[in-house]
C-alpha positions as CSV (number, residue, x, y, z in Angstrom):
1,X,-131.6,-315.3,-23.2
2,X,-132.3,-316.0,-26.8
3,X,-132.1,-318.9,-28.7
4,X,-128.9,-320.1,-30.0
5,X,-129.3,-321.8,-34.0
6,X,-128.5,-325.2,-32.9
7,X,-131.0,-325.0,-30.3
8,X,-135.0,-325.9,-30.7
9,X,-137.2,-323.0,-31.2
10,X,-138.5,-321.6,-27.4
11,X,-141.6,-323.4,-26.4
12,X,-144.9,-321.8,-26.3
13,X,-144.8,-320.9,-22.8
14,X,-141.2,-319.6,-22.5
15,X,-141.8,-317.7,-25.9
16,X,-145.3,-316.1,-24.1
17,X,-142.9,-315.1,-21.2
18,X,-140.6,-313.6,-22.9
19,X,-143.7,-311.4,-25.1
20,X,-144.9,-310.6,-21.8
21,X,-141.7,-309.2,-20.4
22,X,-141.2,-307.3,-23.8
23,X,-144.7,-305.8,-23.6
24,X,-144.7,-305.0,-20.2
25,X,-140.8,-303.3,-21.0
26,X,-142.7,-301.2,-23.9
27,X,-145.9,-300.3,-22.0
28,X,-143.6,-298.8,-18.8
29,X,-141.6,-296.9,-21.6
30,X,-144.7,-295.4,-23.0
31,X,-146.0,-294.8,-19.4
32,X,-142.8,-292.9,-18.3
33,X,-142.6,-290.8,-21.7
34,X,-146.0,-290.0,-21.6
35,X,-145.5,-288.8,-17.7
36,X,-142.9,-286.4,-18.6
37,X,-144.9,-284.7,-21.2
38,X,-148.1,-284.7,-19.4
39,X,-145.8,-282.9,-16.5
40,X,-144.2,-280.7,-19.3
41,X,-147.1,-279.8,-21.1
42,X,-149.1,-278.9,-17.3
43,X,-145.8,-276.5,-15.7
44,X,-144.6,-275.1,-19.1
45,X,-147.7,-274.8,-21.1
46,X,-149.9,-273.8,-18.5
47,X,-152.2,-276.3,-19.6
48,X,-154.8,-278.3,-17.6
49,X,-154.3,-282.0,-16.9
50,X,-156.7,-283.4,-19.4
51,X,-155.3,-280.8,-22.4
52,X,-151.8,-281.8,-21.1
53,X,-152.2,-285.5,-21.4
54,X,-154.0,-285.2,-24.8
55,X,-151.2,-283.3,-26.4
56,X,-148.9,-285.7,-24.6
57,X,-150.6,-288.5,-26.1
58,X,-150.8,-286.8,-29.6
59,X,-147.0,-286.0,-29.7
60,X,-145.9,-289.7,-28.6
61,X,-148.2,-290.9,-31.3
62,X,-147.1,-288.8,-33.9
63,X,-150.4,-287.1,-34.8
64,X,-148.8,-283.1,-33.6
65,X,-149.9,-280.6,-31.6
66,X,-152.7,-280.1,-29.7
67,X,-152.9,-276.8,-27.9
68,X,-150.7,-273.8,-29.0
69,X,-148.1,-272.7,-26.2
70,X,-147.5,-269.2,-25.7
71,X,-144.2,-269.2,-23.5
72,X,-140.6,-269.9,-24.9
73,X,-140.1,-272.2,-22.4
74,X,-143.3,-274.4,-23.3
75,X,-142.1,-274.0,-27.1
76,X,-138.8,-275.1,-26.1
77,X,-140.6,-277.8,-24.2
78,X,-142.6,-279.1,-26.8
79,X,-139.7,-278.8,-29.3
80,X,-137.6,-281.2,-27.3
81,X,-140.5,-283.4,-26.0
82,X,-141.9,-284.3,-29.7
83,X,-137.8,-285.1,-31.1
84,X,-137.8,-287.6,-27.7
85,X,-141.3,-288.9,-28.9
86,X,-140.1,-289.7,-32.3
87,X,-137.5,-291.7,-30.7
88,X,-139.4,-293.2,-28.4
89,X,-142.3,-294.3,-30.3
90,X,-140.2,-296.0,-33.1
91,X,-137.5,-297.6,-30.2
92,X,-141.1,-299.0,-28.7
93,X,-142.3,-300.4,-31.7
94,X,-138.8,-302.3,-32.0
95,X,-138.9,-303.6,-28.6
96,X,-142.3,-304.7,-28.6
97,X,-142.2,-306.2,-32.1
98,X,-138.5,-307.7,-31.5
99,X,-139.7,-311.6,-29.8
100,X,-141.8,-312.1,-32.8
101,X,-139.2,-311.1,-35.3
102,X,-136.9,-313.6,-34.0
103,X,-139.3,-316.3,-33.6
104,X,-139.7,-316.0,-37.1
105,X,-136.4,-315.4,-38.4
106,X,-135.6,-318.4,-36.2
107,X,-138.3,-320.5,-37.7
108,X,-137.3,-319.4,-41.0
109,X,-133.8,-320.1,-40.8
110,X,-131.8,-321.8,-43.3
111,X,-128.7,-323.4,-42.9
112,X,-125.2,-322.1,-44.3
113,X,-124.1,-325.9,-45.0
114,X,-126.9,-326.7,-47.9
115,X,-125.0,-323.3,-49.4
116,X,-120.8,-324.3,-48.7
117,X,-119.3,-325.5,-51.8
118,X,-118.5,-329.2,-51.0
């Protein structure tokens, strides 16, 4: 449901709903990546909870590695896990940022008329 250009802008409290559904759409996406790696980092790494949701945490973020892993598998692991983080983390960003975007580009917008030859 966005606005359409010959529409109004959203009002305040449809605009907040829809921020709130965005948010809460980004914060489960960060929840459920940083799940997996937390479970990742714990069965491949051989990690404990705590070091396995701080390395978690620093992949999705960006910041790197934490805790060196040992196994193949846990390489592999952490190989994968941190190109899916990448994605993630900048796909978030989007989402989150996306209702203020287009408030603004919809407050900013300028008709094509004042530009058609007449």
């Amino acid at each position: 449901m966005t606005a359409r250009r010959n529409k109004n802008i959203l009002p305040r409290k449809d605009f907040a709903k829809r921020v709130f559904n965005y948010t809460l759409f980004s914060v489960g996406l960060l929840v459920f990546s940083i799940t997996i790696g937390i479970l990742g980092y714990h069965y491949f790494g051989k990690i404990s909870w705590i070091d396995s949701f701080y390395n978690a945490s620093m992949i999705l973020t960006g910041m790197g590695p934490v805790n060196v892993m040992e196994s193949d598998a846990a390489k592999l692991f952490a190989s994968f896990y941190a190109l899916f983080s990448g994605v993630v983390f900048l796909s978030t960003f989007a989402i989150f940022f996306s209702p203020f975007a287009h408030r603004l580009m919809h407050i900013l917008h300028v008709d094509n008329d004042e530009f058609e030859p007449k």
